[in-house]
C-alpha positions in Angstrom: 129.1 143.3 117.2 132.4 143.5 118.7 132.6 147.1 119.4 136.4 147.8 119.4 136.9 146.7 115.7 133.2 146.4 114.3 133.0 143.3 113.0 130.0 141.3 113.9 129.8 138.8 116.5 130.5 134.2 115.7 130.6 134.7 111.9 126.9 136.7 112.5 125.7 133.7 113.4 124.3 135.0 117.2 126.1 138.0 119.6 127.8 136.3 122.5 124.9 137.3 124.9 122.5 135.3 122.9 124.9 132.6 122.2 125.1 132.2 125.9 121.7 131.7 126.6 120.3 128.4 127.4 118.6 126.4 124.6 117.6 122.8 124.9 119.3 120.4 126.0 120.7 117.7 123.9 117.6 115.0 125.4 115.1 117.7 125.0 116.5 118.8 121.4 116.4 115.1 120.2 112.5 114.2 121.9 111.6 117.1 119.7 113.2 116.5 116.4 112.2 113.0 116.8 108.6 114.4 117.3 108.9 116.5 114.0 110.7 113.7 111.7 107.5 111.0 112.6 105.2 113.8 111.6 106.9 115.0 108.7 107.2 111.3 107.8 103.7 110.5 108.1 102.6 113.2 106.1 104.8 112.1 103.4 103.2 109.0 103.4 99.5 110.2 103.6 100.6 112.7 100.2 102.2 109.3 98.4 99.2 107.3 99.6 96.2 109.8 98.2 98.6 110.9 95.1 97.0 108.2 92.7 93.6 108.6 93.8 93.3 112.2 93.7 91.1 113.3 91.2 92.0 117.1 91.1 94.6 118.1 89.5 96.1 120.9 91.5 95.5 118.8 94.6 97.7 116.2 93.2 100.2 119.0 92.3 100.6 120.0 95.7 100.6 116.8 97.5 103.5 116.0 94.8 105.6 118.8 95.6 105.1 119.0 99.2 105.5 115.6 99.8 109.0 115.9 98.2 109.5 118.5 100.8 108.4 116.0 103.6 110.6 113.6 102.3 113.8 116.0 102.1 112.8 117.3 106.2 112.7 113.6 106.9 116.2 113.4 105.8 117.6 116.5 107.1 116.2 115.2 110.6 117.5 111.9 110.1 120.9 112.9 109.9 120.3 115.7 112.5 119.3 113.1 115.1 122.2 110.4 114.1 124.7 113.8 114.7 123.0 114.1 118.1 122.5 110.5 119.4 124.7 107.4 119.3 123.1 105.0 119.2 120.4 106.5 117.0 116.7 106.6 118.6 114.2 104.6 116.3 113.2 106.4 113.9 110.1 104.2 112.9 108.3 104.4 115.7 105.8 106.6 116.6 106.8 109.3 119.4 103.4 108.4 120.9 100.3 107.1 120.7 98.0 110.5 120.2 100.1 111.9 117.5 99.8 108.8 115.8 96.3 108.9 116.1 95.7 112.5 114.9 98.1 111.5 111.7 96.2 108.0 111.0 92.7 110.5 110.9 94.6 112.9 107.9 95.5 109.2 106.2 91.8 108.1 106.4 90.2 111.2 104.2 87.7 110.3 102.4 87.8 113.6 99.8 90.1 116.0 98.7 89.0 118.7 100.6 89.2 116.2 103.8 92.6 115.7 103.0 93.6 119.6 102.6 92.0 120.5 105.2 93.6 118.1 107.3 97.4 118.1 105.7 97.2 121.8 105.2 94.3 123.5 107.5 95.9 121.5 110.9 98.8 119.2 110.4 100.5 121.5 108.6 100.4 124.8 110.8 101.4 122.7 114.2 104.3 121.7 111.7 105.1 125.5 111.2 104.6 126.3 115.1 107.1 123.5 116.0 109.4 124.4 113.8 109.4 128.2 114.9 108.9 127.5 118.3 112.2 125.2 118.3 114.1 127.9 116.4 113.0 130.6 119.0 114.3 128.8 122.3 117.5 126.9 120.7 120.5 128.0 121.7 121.9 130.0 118.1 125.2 128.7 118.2 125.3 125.7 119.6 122.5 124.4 118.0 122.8 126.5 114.5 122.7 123.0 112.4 119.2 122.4 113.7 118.4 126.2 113.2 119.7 126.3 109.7 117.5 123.8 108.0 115.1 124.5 110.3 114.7 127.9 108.8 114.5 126.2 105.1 111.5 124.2 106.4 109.5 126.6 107.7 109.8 128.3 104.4 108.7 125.5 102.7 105.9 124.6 105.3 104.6 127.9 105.1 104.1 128.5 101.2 102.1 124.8 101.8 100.1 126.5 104.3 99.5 129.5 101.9 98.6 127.5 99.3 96.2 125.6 101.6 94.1 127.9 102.7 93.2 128.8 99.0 92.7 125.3 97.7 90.6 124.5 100.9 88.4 128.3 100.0 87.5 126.9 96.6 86.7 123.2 97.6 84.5 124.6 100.2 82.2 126.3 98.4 79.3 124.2 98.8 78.0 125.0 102.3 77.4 120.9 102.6 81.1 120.4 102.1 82.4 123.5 104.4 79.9 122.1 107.0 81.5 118.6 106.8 85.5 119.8 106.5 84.5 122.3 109.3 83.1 120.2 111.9 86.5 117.3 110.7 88.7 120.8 111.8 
């Protein structure tokens, strides 16, 4: 707040001493929201790919809705990268080759509670830890764009989370399931 008429600091957005911090830098910023859009992409598609199949109907419900959430994160980074990078980085192509391999795994459940546990128990929570992570050491003014929608997503990531961890309780409850979800974790 500026003390001499009390009005706070760049619209609220940060005080000048933590707007003058060092965040990212624009390479660093971009590697990582690249990083983020192929797994938020990837997800998307494991959630459209499963959709038909699914044979529960609140697991369908959920893989609806959050893959709408994907898709919109997808977009958001899209444009976020295209601000940040001229000419844009492919965004179709995989950051690299374990991520990849770690996302093909969630595509290839075989079950429902497979597919939760791997969307929602693992993918999922690194999702919510990049996305806090990248919103705690940004600079908060010169990277507030990023910040912003970043803040929306992690909102959204973490009610799919929530909702998760209750779906995967209840298709767990035969011990030969858990055992099998639990050793995929």
């Amino acid at each position: 707040m500026t003390k001499s008429i009390g009005i706070p600091e760049l619209a609220g957005v940060a005080t000048y001493a933590q707007a003058a911090r060092i965040g990212y830098s624009v390479e660093e910023n971009v590697r990582r929201l690249l990083r983020i859009h192929w797994t938020e992409r990837r997800l998307m598609q494991t959630m459209w790919a499963h959709l038909p199949s699914t044979p529960v109907w609140e697991v369908k419900c959920a893989l609806a809705l959050d893959q709408w959430y994907c898709a919109e994160h997808c977009d958001w980074l899209r444009r976020r990268v295209k601000e940040m990078r001229h000419p844009t980085p492919p965004l179709d192509q995989p950051p690299n080759s374990e991520l990849d391999a770690f996302l093909e795994e969630v595509l290839r459940a075989q079950n429902p509670p497979e597919l939760v546990a791997g969307i929602y128990g693992v993918a999922f929570p690194a999702l919510r830890e990049a996305y806090f992570n990248h919103i705690q050491h940004s600079n908060p003014l010169v990277d507030h764009p990023t910040r912003r929608f970043m803040r929306f997503a992690l909102l959204e990531v973490a009610e799919a989370i929530e909702w998760g961890e209750k779906a995967l309780a209840a298709l767990t409850r035969d011990e030969t399931v858990a055992a099998a979800v639990w050793e995929w974790r």
